[in-house]
C-alpha positions as CSV (number, residue, x, y, z in Angstrom):
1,X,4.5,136.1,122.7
2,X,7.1,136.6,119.7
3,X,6.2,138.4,116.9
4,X,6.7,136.7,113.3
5,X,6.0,139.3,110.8
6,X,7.4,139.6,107.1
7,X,9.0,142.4,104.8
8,X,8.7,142.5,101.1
9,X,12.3,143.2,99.8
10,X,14.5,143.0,96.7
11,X,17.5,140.0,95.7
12,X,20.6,142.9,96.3
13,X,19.3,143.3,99.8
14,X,19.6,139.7,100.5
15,X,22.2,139.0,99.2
16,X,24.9,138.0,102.1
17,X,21.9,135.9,103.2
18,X,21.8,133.8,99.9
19,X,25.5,133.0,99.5
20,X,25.0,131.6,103.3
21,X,21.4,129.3,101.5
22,X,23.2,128.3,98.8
23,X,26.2,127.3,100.6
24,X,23.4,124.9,102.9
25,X,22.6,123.1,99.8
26,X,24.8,119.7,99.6
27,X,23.7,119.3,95.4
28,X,23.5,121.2,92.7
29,X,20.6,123.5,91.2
30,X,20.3,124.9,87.8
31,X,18.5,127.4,85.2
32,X,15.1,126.3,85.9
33,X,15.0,126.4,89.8
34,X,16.7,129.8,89.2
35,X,14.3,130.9,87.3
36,X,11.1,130.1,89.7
37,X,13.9,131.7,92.2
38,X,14.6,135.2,90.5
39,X,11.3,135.3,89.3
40,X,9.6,135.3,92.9
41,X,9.1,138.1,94.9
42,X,11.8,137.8,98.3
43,X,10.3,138.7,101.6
44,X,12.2,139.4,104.7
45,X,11.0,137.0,107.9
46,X,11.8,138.9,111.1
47,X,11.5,137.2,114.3
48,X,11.1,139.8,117.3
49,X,11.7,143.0,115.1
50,X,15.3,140.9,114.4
51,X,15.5,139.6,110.4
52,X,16.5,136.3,111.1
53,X,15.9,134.7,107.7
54,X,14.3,135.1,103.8
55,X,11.9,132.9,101.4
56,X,10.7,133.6,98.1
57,X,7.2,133.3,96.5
58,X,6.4,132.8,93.3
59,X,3.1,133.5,91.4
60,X,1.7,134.4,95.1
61,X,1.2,130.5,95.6
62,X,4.2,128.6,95.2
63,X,7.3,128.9,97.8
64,X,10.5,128.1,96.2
65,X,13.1,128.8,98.7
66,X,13.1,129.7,102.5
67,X,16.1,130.2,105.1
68,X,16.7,130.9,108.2
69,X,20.0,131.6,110.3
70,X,21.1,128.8,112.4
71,X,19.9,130.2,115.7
72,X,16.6,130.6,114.4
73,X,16.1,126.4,113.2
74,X,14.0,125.8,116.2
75,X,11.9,128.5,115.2
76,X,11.6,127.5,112.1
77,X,8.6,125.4,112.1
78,X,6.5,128.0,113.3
79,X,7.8,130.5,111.2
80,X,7.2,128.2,108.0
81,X,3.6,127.2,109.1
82,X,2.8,131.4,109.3
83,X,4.2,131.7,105.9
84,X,1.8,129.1,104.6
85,X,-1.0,130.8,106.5
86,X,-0.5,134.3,105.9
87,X,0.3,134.2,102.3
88,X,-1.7,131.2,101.0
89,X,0.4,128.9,100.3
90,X,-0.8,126.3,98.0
91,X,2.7,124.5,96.7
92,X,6.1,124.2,97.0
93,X,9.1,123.4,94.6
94,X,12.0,122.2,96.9
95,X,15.1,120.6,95.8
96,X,16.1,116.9,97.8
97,X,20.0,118.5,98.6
98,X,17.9,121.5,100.6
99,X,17.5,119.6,104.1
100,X,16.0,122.3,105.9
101,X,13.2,123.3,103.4
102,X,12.2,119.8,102.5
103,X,12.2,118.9,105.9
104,X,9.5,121.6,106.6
105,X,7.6,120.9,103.5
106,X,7.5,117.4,104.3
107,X,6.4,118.7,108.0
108,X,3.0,120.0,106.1
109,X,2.4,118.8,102.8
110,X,-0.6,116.5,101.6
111,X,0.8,115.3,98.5
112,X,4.1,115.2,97.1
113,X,5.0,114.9,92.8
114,X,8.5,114.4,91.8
115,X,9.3,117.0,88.9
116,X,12.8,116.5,88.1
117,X,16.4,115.0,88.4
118,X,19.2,117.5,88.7
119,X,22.4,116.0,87.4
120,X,25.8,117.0,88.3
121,X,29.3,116.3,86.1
122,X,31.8,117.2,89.2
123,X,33.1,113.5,89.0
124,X,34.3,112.4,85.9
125,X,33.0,109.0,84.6
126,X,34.1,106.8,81.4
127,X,32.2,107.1,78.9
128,X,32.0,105.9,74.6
129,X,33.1,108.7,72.4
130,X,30.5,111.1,70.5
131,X,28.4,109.9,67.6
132,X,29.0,112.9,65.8
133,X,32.0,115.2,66.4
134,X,32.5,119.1,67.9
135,X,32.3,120.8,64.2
136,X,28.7,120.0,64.1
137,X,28.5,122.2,66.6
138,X,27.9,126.3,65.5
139,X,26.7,128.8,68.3
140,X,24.1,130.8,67.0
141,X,23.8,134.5,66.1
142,X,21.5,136.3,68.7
143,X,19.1,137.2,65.4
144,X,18.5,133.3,65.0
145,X,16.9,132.9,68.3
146,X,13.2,133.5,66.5
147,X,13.6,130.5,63.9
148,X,14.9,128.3,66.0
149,X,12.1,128.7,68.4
150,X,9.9,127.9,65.5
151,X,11.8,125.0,64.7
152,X,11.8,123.7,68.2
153,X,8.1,124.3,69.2
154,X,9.5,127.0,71.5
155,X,11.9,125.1,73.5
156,X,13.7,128.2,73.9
157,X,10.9,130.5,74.9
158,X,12.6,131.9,78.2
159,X,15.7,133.2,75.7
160,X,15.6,136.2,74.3
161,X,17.6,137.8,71.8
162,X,19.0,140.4,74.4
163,X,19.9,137.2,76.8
164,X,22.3,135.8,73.9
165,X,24.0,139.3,72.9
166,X,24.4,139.2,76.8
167,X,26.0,136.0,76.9
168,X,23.7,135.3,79.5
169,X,23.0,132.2,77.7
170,X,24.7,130.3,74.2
171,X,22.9,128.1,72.4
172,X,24.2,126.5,69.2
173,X,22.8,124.4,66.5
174,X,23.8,120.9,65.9
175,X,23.9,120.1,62.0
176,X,25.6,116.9,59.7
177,X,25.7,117.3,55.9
178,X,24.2,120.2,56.2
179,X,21.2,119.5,58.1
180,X,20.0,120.3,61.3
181,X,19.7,117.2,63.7
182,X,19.6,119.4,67.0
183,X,20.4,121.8,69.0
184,X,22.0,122.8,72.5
185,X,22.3,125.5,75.1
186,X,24.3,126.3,77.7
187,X,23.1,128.8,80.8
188,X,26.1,129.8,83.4
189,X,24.3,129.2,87.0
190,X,24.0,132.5,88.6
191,X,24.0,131.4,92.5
192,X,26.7,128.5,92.0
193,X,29.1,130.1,88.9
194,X,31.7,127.1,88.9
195,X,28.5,125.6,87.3
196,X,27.2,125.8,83.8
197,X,23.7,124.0,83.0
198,X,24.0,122.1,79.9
199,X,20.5,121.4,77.6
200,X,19.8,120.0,74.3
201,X,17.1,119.2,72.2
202,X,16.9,116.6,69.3
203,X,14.8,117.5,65.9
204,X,11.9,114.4,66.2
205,X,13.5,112.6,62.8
206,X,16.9,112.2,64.3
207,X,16.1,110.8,68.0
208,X,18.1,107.9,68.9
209,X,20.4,108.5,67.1
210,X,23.4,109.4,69.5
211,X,22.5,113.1,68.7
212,X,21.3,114.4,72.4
213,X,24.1,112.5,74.0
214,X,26.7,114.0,71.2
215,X,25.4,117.5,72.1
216,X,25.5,116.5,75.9
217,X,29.1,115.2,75.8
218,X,30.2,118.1,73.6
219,X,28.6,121.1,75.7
220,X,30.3,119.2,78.7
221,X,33.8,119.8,77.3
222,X,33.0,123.2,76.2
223,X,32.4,123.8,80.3
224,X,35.2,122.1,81.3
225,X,37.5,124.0,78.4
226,X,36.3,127.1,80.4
227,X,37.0,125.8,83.8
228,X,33.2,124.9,84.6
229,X,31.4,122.0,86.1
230,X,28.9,120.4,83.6
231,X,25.4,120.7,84.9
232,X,22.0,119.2,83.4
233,X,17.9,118.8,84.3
234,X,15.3,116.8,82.7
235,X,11.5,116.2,84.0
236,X,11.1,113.1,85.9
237,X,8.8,111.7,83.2
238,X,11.3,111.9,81.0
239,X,13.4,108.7,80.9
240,X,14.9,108.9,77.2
241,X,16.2,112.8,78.1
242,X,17.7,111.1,81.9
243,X,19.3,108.4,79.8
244,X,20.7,110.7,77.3
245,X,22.2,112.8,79.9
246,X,23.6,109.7,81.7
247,X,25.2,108.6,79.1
248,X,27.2,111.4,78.6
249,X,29.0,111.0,82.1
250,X,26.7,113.4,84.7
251,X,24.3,111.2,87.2
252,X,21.7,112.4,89.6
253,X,21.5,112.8,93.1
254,X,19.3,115.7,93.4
255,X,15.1,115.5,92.9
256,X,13.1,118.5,92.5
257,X,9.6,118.1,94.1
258,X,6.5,119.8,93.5
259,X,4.6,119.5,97.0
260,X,1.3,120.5,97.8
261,X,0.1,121.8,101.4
262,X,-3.8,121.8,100.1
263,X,-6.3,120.0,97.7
């Protein structure tokens, strides 16, 4: 009988084995699938003694990526259905442009939530100008990060000061006449770097306005300035934020699911 058995390993170790995921994946991801992504612990799945693929856990529950190499597809059914057994599975988050992994989710799962559109700028669309114009738009010292998490009910949380002296992320603050209407941030993708994910949030007096889509539109040039594709996610029960985005030239092919393989 062959052996399915699993290693508990690190991201540098895999990493051959990633670029060959990501370059499965026919749309784009962004900072918050990388997140549940980095943020999991990576296991090894061996097949025979042989490592023949990898998938990632996260919080011990939730499986947010798995792989195997092309030989091993067939296999890959049975391999999935031990991973749910051995380690407990309970849920999975699986992009719609990862056919393999949703496939096998799909194969198991009791219930199925749609979390969030993914949105993708490669193809250029017309759009109306801006609202408001680019000089409204100040990056933020590293020092700020604290306030402005006060002033946005923490919609920055997961940035740190040490992540903007870093440049690991930019976020800048959005102002007119001298007050603050918004602001928006921009995270380079690690595991697809010709993309940059774009994010804004509007300060609740100045919503429908044209502020979100002036951030949008001008955080979309700033990628593009620096040779980058403009990237962008909002939660599927968010139709204002998927219209702001929209309208500033990036459409969605790409869900992210939240499936469940028990009650």
């Amino acid at each position: 009988m062959n052996k399915i058995t699993f290693c508990k390993t690190t991201f540098d170790n895999l990493e051959n084995k990633i670029n060959l995921y990501i370059s499965t994946l026919t749309g784009v991801i962004e900072d918050y699938w990388e997140e549940h992504f980095f943020n999991a612990a990576a296991y090894k799945i061996y097949y025979d003694n042989k490592t023949v693929g990898f998938f990632t856990l996260f919080n011990n529950e939730k499986i947010t990526s798995f792989w195997v190499e092309h030989a091993h597809i067939c296999k890959s059914q049975s391999i999935f259905k031990t991973i749910l057994d051995k380690f407990g599975v309970k849920t999975a988050y699986v992009t719609t442009c990862d056919e393999l992994f949703l496939s096998l989710c799909l194969d198991f799962h009791i219930k199925i939530e749609l979390q969030a559109y993914f949105f993708d700028g490669t193809l250029t669309q017309p759009v109306r100008t801006a609202e408001y114009g680019r000089e409204c738009l100040i990056e933020i010292e590293p020092t700020e990060i604290y306030a402005v998490n006060k002033e946005t009910d923490n919609f920055f949380e997961e940035f740190t000061q040490d992540s903007l002296e870093r440049g690991d992320t930019i976020i800048y603050r959005f102002s007119y006449e001298d007050e603050t209407l918004g602001y928006g941030v921009i995270v380079p993708v690690k595991l697809m770097p010709q993309n940059w994910a774009c994010g804004m949030i509007t300060l609740p007096n100045y919503r429908k306005k044209g502020v979100g889509r002036s951030i949008q539109l001008h955080l979309g040039d700033i990628c593009k300035e620096n040779d980058k594709t403009p990237v962008s996610g909002c939660w599927y029960q968010n139709p204002l934020s998927k219209c702001t985005i929209e309208s500033a030239g990036r459409y969605s092919k790409t869900r992210l699911l939240d499936v469940y393989f028990c009650d």
